[in-house]
KOLVEX-102080 format. One record per residue: x, y, z of N, C-alpha, C, CB in turn; residue number from 1. Coordinates in Angstrom, 3 decimals. Glycine has a CB too. Layout:
BEGIN
- X | Y | Z | X | Y | Z | X | Y | Z | X | Y | Z | NUM
...
This chain:
BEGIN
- 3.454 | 8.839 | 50.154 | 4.736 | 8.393 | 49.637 | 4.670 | 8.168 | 48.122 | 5.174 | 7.110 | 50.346 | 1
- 3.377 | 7.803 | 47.578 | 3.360 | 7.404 | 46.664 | 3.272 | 8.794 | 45.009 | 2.274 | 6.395 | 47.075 | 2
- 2.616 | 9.835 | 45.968 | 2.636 | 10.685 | 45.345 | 3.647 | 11.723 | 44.925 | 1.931 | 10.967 | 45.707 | 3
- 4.162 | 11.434 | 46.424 | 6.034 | 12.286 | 45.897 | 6.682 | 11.429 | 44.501 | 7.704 | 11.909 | 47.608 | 4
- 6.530 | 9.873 | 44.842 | 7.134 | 9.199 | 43.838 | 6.945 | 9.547 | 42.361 | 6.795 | 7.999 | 44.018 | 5
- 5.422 | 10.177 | 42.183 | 4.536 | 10.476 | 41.177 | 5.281 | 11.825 | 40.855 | 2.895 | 10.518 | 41.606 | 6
- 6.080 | 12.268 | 41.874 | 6.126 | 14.014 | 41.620 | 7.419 | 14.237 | 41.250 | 5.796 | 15.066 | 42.985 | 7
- 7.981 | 13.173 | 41.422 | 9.839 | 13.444 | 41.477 | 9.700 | 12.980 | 39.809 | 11.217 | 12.048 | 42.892 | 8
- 9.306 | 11.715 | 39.139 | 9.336 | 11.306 | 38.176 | 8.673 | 12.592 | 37.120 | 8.736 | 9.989 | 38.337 | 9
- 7.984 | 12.798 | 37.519 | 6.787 | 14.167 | 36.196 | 8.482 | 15.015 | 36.360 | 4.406 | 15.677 | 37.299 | 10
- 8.705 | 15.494 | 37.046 | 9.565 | 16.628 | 37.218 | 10.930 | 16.403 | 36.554 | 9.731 | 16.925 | 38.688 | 11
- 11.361 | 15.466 | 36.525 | 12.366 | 14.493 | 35.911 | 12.168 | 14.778 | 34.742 | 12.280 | 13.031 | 36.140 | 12
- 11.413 | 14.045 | 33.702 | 10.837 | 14.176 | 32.414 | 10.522 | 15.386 | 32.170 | 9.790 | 13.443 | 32.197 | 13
- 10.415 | 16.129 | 32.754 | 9.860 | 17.902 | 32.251 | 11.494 | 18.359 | 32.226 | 8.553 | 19.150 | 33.815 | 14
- 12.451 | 17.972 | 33.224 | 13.193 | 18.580 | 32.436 | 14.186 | 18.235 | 31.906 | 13.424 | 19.338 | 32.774 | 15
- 14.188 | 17.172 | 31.520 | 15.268 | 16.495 | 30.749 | 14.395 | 16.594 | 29.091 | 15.656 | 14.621 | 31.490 | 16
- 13.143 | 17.481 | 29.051 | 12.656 | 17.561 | 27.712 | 13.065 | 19.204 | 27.203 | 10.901 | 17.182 | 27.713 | 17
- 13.322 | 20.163 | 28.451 | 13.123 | 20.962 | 28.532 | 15.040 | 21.832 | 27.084 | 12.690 | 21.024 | 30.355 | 18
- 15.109 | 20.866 | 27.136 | 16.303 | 21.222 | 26.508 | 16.406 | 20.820 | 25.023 | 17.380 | 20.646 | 27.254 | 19
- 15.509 | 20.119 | 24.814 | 14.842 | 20.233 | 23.770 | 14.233 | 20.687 | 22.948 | 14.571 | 20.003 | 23.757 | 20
- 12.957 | 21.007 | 23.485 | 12.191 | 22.543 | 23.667 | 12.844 | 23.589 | 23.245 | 11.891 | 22.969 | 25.050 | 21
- 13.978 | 24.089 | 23.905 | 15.159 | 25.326 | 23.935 | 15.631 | 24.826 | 22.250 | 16.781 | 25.130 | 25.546 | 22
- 16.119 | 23.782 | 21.836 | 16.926 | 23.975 | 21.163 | 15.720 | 23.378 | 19.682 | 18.436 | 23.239 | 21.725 | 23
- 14.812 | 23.380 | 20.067 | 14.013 | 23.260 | 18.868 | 13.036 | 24.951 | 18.581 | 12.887 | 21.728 | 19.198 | 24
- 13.204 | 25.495 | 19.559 | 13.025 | 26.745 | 19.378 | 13.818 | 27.726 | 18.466 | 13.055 | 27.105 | 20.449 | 25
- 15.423 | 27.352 | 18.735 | 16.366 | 28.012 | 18.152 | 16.808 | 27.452 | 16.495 | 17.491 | 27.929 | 19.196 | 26
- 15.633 | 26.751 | 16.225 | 15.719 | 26.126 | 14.827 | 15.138 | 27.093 | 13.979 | 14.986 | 24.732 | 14.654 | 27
- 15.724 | 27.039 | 12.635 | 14.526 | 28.301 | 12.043 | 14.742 | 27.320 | 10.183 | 15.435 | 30.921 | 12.188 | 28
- 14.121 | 27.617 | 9.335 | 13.981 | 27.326 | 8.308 | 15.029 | 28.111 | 7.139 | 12.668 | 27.460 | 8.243 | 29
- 15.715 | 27.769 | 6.232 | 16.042 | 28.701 | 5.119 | 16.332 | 27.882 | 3.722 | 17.362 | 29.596 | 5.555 | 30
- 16.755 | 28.990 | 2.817 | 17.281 | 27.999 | 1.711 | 18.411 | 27.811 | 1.180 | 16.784 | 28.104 | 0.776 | 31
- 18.587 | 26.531 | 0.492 | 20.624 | 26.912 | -0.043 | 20.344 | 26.524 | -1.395 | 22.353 | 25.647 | 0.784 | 32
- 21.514 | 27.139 | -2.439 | 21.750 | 26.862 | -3.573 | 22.098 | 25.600 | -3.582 | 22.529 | 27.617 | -4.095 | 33
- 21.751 | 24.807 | -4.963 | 22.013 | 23.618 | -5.298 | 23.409 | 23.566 | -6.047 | 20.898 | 23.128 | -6.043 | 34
- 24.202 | 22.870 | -5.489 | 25.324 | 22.957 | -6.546 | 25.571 | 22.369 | -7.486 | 26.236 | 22.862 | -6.241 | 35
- 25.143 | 20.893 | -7.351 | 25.432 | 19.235 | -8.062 | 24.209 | 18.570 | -7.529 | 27.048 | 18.236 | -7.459 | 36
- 23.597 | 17.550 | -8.042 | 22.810 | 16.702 | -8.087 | 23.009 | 15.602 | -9.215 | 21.726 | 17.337 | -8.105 | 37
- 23.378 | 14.794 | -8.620 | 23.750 | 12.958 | -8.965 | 22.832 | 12.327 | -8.686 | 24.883 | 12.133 | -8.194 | 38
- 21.632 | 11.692 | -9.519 | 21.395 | 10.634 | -9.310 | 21.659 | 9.204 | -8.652 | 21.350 | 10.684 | -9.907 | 39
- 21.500 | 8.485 | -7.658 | 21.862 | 7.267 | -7.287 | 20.850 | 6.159 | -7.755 | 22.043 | 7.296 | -5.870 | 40
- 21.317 | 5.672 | -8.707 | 20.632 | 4.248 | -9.662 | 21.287 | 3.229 | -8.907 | 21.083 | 4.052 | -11.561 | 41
- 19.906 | 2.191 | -8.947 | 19.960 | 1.063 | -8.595 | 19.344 | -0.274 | -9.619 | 19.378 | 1.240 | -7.394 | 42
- 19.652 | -1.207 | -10.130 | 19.308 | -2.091 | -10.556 | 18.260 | -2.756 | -10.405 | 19.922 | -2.523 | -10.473 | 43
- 16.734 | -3.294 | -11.017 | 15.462 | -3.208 | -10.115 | 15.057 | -4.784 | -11.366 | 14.193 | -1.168 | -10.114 | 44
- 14.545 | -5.867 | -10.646 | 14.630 | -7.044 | -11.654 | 12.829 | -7.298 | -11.050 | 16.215 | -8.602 | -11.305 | 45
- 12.201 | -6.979 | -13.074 | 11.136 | -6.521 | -12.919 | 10.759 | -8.013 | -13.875 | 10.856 | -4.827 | -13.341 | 46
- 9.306 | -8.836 | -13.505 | 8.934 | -9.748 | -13.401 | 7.858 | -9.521 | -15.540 | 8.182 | -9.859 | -11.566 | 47
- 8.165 | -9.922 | -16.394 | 7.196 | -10.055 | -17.156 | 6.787 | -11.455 | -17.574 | 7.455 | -9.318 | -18.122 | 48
- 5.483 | -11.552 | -17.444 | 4.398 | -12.662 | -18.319 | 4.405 | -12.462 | -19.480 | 2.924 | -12.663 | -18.065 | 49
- 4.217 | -13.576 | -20.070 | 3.970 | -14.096 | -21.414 | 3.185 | -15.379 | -21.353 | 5.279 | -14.321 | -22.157 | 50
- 2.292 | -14.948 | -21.950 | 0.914 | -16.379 | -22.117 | 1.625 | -17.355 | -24.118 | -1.828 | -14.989 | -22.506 | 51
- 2.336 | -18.629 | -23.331 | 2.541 | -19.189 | -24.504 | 1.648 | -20.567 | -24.774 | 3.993 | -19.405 | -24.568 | 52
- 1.401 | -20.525 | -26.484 | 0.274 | -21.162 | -26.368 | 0.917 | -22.316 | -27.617 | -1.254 | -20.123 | -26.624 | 53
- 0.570 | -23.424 | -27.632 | 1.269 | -24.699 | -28.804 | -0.521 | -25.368 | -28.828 | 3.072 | -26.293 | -27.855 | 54
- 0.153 | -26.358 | -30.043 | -1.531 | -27.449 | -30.471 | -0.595 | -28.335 | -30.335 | -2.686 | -27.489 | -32.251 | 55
- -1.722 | -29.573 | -29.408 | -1.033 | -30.461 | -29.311 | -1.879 | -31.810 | -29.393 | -0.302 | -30.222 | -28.231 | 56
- -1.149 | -32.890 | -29.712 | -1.878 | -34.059 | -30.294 | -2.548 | -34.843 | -29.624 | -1.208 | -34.811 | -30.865 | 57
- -3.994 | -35.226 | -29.057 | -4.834 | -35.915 | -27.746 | -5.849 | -36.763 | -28.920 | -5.882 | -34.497 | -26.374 | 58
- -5.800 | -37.792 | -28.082 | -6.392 | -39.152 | -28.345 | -7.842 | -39.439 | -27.523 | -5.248 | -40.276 | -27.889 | 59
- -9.041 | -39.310 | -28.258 | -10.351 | -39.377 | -27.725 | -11.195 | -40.294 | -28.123 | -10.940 | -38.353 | -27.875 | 60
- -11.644 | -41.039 | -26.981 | -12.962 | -42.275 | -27.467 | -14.161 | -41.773 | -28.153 | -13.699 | -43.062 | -26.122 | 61
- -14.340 | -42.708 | -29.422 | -15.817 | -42.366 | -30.010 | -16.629 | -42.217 | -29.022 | -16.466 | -43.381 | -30.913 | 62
- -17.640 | -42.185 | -28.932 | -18.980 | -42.767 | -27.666 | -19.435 | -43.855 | -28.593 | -20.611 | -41.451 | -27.141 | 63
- -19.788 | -45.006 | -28.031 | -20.541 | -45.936 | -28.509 | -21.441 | -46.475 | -27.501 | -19.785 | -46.866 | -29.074 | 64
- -22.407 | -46.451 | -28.672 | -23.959 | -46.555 | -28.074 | -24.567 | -48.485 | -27.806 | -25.166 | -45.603 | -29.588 | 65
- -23.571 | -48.860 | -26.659 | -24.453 | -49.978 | -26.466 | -25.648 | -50.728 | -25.300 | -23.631 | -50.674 | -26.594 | 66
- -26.240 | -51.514 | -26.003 | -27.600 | -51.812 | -25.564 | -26.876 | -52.777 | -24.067 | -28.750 | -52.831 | -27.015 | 67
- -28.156 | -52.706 | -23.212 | -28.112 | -53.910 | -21.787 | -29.048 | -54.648 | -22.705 | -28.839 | -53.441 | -19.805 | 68
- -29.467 | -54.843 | -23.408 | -30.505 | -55.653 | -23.881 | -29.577 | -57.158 | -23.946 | -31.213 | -55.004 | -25.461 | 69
- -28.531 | -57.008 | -25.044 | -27.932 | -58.609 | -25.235 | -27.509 | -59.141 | -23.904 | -26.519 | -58.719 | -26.272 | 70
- -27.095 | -58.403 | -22.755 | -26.501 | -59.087 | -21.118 | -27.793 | -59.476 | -20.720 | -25.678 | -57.896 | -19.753 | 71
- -28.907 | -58.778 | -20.640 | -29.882 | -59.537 | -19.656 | -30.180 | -60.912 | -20.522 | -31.446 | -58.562 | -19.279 | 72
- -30.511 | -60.488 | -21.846 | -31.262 | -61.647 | -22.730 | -30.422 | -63.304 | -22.921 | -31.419 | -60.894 | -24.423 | 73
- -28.643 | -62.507 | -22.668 | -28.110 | -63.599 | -22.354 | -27.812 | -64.353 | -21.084 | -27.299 | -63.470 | -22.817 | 74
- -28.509 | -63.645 | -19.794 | -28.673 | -63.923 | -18.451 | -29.654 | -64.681 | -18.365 | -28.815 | -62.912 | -17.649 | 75
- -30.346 | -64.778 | -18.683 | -31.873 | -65.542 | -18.837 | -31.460 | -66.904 | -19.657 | -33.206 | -64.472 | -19.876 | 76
- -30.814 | -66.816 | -20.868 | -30.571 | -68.196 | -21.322 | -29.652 | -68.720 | -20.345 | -30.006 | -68.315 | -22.774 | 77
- -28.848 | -68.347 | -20.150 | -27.670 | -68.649 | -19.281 | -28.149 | -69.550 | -18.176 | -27.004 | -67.333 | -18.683 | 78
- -29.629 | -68.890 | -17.346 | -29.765 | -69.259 | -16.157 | -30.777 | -70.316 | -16.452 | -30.092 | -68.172 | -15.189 | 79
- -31.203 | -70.311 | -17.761 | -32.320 | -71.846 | -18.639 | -31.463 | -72.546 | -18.033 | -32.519 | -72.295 | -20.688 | 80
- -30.480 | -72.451 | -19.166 | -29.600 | -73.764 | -19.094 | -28.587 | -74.587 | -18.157 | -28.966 | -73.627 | -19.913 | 81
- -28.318 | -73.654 | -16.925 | -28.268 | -73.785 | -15.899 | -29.003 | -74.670 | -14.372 | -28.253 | -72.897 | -16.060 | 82
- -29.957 | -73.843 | -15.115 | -31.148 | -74.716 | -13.981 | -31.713 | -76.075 | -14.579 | -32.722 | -73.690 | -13.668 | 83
- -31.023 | -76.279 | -15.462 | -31.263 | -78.115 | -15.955 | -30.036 | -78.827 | -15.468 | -31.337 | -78.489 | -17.912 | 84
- -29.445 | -78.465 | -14.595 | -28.222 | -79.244 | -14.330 | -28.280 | -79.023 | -12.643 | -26.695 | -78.595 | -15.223 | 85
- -27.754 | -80.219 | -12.019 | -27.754 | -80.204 | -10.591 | -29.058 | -80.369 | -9.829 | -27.193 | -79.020 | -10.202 | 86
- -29.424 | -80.648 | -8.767 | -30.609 | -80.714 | -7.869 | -30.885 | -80.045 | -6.666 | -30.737 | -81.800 | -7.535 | 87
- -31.805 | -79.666 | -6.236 | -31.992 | -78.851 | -4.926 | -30.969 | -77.337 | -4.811 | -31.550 | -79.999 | -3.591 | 88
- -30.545 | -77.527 | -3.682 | -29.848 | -75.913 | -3.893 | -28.444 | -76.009 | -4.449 | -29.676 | -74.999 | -2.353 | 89
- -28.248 | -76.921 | -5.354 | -27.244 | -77.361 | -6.204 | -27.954 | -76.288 | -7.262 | -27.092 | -79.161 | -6.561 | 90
- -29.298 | -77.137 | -7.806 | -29.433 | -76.318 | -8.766 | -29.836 | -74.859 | -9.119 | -29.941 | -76.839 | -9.198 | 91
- -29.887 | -74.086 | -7.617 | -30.015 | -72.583 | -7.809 | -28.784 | -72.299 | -7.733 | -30.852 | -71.751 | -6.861 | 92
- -27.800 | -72.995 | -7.218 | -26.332 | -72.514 | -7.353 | -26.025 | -72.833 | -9.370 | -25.073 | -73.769 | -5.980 | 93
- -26.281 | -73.567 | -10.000 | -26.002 | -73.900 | -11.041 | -26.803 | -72.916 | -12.131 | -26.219 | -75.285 | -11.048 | 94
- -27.662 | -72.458 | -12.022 | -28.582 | -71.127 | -12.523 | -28.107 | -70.014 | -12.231 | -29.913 | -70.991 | -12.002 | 95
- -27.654 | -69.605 | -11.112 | -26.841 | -68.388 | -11.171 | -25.843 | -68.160 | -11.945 | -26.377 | -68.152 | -10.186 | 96
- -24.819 | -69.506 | -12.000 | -23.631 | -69.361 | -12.289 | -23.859 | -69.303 | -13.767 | -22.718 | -70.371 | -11.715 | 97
- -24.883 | -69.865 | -14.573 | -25.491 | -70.227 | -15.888 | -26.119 | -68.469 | -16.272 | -26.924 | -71.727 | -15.672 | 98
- -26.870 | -67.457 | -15.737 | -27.142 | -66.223 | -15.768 | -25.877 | -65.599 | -15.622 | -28.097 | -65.860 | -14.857 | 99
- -24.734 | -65.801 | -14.754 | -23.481 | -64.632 | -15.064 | -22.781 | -65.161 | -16.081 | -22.361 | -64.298 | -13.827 | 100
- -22.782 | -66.698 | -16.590 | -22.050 | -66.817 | -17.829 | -22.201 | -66.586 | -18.805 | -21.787 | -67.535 | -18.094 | 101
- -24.150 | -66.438 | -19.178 | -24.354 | -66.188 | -20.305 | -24.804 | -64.238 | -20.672 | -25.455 | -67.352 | -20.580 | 102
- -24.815 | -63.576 | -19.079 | -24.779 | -62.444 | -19.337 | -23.356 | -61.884 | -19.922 | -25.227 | -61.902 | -18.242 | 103
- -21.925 | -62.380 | -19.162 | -20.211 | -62.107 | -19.735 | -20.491 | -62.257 | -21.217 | -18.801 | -63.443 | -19.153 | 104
- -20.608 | -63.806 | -21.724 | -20.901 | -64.412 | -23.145 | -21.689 | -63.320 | -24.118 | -21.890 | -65.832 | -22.961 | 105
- -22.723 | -62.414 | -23.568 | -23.451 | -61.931 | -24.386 | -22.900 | -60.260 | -24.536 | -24.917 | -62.233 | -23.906 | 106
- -22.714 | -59.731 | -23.557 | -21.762 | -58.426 | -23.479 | -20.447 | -58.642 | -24.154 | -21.429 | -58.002 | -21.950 | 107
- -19.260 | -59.862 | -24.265 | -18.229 | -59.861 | -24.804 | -18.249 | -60.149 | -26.581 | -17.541 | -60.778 | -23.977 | 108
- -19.982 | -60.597 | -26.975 | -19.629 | -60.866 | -28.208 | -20.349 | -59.008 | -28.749 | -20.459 | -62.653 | -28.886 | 109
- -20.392 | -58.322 | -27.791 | -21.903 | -57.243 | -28.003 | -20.345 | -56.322 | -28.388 | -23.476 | -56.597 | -26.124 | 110
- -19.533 | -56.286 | -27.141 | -18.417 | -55.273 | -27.193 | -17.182 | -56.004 | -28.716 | -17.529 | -55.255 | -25.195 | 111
- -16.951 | -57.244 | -29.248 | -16.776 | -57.652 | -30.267 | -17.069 | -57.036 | -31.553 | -17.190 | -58.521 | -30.143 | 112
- -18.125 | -56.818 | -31.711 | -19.057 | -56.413 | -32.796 | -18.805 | -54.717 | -32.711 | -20.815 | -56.987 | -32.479 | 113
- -18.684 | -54.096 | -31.610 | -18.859 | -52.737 | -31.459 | -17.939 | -52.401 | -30.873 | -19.890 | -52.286 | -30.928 | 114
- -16.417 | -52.493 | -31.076 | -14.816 | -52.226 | -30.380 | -15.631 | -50.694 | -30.279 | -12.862 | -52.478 | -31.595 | 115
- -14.282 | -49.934 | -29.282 | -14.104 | -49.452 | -28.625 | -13.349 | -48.395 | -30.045 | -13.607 | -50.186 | -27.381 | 116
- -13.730 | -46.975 | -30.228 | -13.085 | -46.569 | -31.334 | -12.356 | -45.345 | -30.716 | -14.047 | -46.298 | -32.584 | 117
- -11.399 | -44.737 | -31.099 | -10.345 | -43.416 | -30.833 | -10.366 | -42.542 | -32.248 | -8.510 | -44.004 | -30.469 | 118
- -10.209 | -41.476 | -31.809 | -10.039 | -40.455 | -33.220 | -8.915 | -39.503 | -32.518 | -11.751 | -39.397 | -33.828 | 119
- -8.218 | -39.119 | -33.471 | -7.013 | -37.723 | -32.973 | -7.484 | -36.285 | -33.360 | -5.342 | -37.842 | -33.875 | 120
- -7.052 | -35.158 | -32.098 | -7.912 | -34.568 | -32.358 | -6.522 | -33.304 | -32.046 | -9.452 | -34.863 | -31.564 | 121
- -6.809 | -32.251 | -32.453 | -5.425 | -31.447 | -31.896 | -6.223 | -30.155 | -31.428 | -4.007 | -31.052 | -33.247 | 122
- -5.612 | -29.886 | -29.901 | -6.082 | -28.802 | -28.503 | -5.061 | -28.287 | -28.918 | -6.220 | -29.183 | -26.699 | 123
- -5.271 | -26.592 | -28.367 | -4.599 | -25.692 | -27.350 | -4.176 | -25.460 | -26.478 | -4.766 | -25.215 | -27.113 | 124
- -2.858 | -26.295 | -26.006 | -2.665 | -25.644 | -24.706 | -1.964 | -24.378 | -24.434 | -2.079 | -26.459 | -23.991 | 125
- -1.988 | -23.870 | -23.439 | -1.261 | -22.546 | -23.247 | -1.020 | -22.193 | -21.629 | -2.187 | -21.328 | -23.976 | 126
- 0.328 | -21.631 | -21.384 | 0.591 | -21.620 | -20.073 | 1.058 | -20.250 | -20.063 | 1.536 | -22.710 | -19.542 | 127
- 1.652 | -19.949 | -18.831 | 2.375 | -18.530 | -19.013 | 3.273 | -18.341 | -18.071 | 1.501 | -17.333 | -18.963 | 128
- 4.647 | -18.144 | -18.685 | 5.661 | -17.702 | -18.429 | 6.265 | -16.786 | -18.280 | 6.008 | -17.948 | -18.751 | 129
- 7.226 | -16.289 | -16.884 | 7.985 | -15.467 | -16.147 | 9.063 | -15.229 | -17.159 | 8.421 | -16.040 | -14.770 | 130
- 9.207 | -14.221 | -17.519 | 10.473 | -13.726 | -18.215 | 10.951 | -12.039 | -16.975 | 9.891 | -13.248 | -20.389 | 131
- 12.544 | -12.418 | -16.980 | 12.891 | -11.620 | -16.259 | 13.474 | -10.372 | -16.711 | 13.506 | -12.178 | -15.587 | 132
- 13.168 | -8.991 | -16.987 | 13.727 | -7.882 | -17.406 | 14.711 | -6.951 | -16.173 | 12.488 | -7.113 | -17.978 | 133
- 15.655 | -6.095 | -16.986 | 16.388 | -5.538 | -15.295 | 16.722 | -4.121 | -15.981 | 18.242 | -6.608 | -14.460 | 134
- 16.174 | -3.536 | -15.505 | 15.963 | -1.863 | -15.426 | 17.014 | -1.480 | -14.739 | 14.622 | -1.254 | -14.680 | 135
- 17.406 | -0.083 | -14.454 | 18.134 | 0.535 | -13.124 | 17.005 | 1.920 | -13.257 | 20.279 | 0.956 | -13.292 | 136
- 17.145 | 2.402 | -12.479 | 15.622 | 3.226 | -11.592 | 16.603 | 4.239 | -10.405 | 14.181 | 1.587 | -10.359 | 137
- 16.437 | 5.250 | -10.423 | 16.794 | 6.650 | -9.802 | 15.787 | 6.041 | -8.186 | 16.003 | 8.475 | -11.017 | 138
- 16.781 | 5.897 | -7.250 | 16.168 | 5.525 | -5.570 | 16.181 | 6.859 | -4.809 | 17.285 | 4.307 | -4.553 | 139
- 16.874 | 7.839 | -5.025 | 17.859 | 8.803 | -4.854 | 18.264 | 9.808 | -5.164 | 18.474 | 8.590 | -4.939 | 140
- 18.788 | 11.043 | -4.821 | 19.454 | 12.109 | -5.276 | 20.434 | 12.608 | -3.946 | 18.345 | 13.220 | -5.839 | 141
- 22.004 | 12.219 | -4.502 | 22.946 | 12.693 | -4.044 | 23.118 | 14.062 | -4.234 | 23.805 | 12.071 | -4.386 | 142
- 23.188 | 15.150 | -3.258 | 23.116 | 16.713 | -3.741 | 23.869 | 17.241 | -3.121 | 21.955 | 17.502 | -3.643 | 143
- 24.890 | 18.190 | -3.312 | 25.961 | 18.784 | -2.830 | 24.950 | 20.642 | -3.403 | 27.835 | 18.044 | -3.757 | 144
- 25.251 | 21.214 | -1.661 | 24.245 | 22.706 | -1.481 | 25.502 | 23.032 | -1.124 | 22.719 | 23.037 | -0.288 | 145
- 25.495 | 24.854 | -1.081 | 25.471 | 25.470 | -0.360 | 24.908 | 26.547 | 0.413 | 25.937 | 25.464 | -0.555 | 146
- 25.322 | 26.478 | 1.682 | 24.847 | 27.597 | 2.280 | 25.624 | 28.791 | 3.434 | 23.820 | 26.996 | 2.834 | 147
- 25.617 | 29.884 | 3.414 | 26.601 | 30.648 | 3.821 | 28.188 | 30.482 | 3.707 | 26.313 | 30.730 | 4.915 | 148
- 28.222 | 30.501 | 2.790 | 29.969 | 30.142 | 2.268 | 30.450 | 28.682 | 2.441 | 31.181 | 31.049 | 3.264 | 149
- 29.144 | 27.581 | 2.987 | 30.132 | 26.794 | 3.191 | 29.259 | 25.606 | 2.447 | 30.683 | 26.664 | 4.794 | 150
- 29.642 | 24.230 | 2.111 | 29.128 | 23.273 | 0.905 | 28.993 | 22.437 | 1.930 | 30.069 | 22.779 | -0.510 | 151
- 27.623 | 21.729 | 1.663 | 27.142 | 20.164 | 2.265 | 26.938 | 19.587 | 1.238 | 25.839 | 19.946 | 3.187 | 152
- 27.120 | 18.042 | 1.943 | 26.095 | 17.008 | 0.944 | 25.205 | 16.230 | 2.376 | 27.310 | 15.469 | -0.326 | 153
- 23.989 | 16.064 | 1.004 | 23.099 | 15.093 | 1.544 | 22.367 | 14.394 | 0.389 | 22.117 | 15.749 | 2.526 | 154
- 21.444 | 13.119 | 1.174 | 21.030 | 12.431 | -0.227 | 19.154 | 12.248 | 0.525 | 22.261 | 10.427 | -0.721 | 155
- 18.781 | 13.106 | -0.866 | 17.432 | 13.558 | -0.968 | 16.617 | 12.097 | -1.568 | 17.352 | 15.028 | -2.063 | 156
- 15.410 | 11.614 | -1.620 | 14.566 | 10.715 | -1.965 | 13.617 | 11.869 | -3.446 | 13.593 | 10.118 | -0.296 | 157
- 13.737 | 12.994 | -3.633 | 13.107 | 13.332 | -4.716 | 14.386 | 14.313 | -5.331 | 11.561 | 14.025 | -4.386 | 158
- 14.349 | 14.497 | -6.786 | 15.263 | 15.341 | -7.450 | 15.296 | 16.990 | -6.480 | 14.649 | 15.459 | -9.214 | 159
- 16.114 | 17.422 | -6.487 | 15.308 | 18.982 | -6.131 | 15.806 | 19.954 | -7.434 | 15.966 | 19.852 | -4.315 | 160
- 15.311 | 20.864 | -7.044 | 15.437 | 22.131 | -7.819 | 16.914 | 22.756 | -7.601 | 14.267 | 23.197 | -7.331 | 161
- 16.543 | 24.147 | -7.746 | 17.954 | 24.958 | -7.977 | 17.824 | 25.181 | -6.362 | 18.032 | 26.607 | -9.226 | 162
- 17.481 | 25.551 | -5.948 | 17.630 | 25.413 | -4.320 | 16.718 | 24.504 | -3.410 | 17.418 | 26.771 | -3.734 | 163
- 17.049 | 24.367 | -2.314 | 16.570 | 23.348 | -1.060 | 16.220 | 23.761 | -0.102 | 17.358 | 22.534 | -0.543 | 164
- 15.135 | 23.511 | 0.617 | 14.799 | 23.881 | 2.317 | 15.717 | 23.307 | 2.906 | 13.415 | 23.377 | 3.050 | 165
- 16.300 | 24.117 | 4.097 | 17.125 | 23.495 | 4.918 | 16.798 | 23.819 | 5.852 | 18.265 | 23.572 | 4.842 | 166
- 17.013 | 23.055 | 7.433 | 16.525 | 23.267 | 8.796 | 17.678 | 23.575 | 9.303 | 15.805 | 22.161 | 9.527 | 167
- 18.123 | 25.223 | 9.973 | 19.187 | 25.674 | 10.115 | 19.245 | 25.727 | 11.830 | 19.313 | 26.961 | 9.250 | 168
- 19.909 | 25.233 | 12.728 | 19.838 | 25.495 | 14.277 | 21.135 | 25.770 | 14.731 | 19.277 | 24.306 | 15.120 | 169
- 20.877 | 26.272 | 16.151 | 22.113 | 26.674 | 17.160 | 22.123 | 25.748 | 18.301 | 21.997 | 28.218 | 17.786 | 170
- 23.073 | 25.614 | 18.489 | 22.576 | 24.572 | 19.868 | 24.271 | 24.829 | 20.470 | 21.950 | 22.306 | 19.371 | 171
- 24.263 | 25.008 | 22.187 | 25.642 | 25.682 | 22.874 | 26.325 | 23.884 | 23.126 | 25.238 | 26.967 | 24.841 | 172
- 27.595 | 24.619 | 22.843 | 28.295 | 23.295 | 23.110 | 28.911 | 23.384 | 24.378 | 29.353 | 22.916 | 22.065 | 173
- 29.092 | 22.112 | 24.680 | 29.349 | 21.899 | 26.019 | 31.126 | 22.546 | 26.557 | 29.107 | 20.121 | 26.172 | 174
- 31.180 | 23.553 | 27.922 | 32.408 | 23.981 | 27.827 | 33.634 | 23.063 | 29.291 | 32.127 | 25.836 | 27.945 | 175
């Protein structure tokens, strides 16, 4: 059963192609005179860069070169004078607090003496920008042929010449 099914379908398709076949047979090739050819322009919005570049005014820290020497040296007095005040674990609480005061004390008179300096300095920057240009550009060729006494148009994708290939067929119309 299954193979008739297989046999009716092949047979089907063979000939519902078969008329095809026939009428691609009865096709033949020739050429026609060109009569007119028009360009069809289209408008085409084409993308240009430009690298723009300005100097511009930036603000930069000296480097300054300072020592840990005055924070520890003032951590150590700090924590002297500290540890003469209070008793028992009073007075290791009172030595610590005497080492971070006199390390702050010794860094704030260090950064005093040696501010923090800026100089102006002038960079390059540069970015780049889309500028938009708009062309019109040939997509096309509208062409009016003829062939055997009688005039077509069609619209070609390349210019043509003084004449054109044309695909000439017969095919029976239905009565």
């Amino acid at each position: 059963m299954n193979r008739i099914r297989h046999f009716f379908t092949l047979a089907i398709l063979v000939s519902s192609a078969l008329p095809l076949a026939a009428n691609a047979q009865q096709q033949r090739q020739a050429w026609a005179d060109v009569i007119e050819a028009q360009p069809v322009r289209q408008q085409v919005r084409i993308p240009v860069e430009n690298q723009v570049c300005w100097d511009e005014q930036v603000v930069r820290p000296v480097p300054v070169r300072r020592s840990a020497a005055p924070g520890i040296f003032g951590a150590i007095i700090g924590g002297v004078i500290g540890h003469q005040f209070g008793g028992g674990s009073g007075q290791d609480i009172m030595t610590a607090a005497g080492a971070v005061v006199g390390a702050s004390v010794a860094s704030e008179a260090q950064y005093r003496r040696y501010p923090d300096r800026y100089y102006q300095a002038t960079e390059q920057r540069c970015e780049t920008q889309t500028e938009w240009r708009y062309e019109d550009r040939i997509v096309a060729w509208d062409v009016t042929y003829e062939f055997n006494g009688e005039r077509y148009r069609s619209q070609l994708q390349q210019a043509p010449g003084d004449r054109i290939r044309i695909q000439v067929g017969v095919r029976p119309l239905a009565q």
